[in-house]
C-alpha positions in Angstrom: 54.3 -0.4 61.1 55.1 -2.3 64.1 58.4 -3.0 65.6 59.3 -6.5 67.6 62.7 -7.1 69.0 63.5 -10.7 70.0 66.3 -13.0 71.0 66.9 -16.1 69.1 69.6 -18.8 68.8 70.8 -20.3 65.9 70.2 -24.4 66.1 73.6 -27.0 65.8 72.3 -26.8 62.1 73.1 -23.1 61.7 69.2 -22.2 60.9 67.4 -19.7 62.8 63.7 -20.8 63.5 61.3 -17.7 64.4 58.3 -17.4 65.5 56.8 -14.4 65.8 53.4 -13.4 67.0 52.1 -10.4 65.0 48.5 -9.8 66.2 46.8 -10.5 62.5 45.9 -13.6 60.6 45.2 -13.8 56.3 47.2 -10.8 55.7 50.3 -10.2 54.2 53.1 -8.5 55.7 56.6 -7.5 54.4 59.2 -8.6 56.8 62.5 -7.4 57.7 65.1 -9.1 59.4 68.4 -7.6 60.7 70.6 -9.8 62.3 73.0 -8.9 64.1 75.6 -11.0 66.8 75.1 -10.9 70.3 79.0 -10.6 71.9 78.3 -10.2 75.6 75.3 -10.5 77.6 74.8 -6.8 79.5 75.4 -6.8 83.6 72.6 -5.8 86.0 73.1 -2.6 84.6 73.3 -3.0 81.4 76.8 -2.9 80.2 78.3 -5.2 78.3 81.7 -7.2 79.9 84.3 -5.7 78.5 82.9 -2.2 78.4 85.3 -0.7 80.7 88.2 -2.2 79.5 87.7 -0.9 76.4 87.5 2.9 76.8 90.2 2.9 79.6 92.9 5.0 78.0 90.6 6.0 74.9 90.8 10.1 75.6 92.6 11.3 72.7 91.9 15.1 74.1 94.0 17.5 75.7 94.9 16.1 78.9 92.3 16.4 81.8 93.3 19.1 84.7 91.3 19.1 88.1 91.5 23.0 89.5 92.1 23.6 93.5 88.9 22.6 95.2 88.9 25.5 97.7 89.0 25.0 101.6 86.5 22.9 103.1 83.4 24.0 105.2 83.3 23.2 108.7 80.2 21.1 109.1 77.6 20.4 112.4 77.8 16.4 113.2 74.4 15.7 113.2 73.4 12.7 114.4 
């Protein structure tokens, strides 16, 4: 079994057109096709747009605490 991911757009017409290269010819193959949306292109980085905006404020926990942090070291400026 062999897995290929692409990304198509649907024509004015509202048909999809694929074309696939598979690696094999006179054989037959059972195809399956999921599709599935595309909302938001990713960033650099891979999230979507709106990804941020939507978990800000989603903690449903018990509410975060940060303990003391302790003195600070004194540190040698090196340069």
């Amino acid at each position: 079994m062999q897995t290929i991911k692409i990304r198509s757009r649907v024509g004015d017409d509202g048909i999809l057109n694929l074309q696939v290269p598979v690696g094999t010819k006179n054989q037959k193959l059972d195809v399956l096709i999921v599709v599935q949306p595309v909302t938001d292109d990713p960033d650099e980085n891979g999230w979507s747009p709106d990804f941020f905006g939507a978990i800000v404020g989603g903690w449903q926990g018990n509410k975060l605490i940060r303990p003391p942090q302790g003195e600070f070291e004194n540190r040698q400026d090196f340069q």
